[in-house]
N, C-alpha and C positions, 0 to 999 in steps of 0.2 A: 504494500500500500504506500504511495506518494505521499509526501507532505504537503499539506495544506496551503493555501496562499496567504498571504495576511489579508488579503480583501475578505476570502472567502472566513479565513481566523472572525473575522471582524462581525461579519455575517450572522455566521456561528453564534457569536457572543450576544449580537443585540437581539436571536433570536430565542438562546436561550433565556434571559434576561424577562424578555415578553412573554415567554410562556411559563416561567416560575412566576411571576408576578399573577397573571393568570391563575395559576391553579393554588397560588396560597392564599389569594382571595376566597376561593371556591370552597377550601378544604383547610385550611390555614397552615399557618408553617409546620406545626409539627406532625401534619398528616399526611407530607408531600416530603419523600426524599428525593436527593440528588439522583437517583436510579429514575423514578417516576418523571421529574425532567425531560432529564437525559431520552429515557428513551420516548417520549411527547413529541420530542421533537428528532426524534430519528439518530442521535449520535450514541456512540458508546459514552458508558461511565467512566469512563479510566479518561477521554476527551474532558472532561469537566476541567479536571486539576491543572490542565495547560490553560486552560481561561479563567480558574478561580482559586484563591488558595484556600475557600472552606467554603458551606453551605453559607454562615455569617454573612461572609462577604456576598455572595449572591440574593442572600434577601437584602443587605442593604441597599446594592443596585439598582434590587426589583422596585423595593418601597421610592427610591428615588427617582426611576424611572415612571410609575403609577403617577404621584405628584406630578411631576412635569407633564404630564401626557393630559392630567386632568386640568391644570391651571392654564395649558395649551387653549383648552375647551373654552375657558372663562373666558379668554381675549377674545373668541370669536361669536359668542352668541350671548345674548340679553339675558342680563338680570332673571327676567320670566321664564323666560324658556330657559333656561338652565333649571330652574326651582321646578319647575312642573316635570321636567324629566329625568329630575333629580330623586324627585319624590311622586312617583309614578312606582303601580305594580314592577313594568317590567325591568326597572333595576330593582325591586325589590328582589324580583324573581331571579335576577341573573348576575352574583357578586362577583363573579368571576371579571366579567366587564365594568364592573363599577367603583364606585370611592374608594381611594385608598385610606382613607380616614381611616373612615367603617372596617373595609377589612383587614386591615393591619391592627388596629388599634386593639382587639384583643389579647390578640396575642405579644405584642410589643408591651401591652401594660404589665407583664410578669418577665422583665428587662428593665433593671437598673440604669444601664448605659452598654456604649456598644456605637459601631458602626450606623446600623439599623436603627439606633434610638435615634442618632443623630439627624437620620436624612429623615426620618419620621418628621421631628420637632420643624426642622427647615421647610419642607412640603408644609406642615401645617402651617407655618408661620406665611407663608408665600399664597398659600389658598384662603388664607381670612383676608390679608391683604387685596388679593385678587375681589373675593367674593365681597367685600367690603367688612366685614367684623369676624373677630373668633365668636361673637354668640351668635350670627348665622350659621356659622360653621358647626360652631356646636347642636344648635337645633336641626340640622338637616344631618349630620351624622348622628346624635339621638332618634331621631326620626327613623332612620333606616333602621336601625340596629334593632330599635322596639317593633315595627315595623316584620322585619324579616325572623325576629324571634316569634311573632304569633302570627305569620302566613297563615293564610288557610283559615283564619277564624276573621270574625267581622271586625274585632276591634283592630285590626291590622289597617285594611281602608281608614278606618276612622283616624287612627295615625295621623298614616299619610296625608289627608284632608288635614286635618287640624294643624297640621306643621306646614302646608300648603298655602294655607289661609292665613295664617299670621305671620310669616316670610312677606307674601304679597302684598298683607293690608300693609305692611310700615316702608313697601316700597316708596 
């Protein structure tokens, strides 16, 4: 087998990158090894350790890559239509795709410090910014989290609505 090219290196990297971010939303960090990665995206395991020197390192990539990709979002669409599809069923339904607040934030809260704490705090700091306050931020990832814990039952919609409705009114 041929060595890699740095392009394709490169590749590699932001693709694993995007799909651990991916799936430790989905399933969160501790129920997603570098193996499950690895093979998601089609490469051997033993490939990891030339692009990462631990799982660590690679959630804090992911967490930071999540952020960016979200505060991406903010520059380009309104106030409203971010909050309604923020707080809509189908990112309740689908965390894989959705807030890194939300899906990080569990599991990050049982880490003192770290890599990963760090791009966490930054992301969040840059997404209250963006969105205009950390207490939007905090009521739209409360919102989800309560939200995506009682899916499937009514008061889940109700959530959403109510964190919907008062995001909007103090627009």
């Amino acid at each position: 087998m041929g060595r890699v090219s740095q392009a394709q290196a490169k590749e590699n990297r932001k693709l694993i990158v995007e799909t651990a971010a991916r799936l430790f939303r989905e399933r969160g960090v501790p129920g997603v090894s570098v193996a499950d990665v690895m093979a998601e995206v089609g490469l051997t395991h033993g490939g990891f350790y030339k692009q990462f020197a631990s799982k660590e390192a690679l959630v804090a990539e992911a967490v930071g890559q999540a952020f960016g990709d979200l505060t991406d979002r903010l520059t380009t669409v309104d106030r409203e239509s971010f909050v309604r599809g923020y707080l809509s069923a189908e990112h309740r339904d689908r965390p894989g795709d959705g807030c890194p607040a939300a899906g990080f934030g569990g599991d990050l809260s049982h880490e003192s410090s770290g890599a990963a704490v760090e791009a966490y705090a930054k992301g969040l700091e840059l997404y209250g910014r963006e969105l205009g306050s950390l207490a939007d931020v905090a009521t739209l990832v409360g919102a989800i989290v309560l939200a995506r814990a009682t899916a499937g039952t009514e008061i889940s919609g109700q959530v959403l609505q109510a964190a919907r409705e008062r995001l909007l009114s103090e627009a």
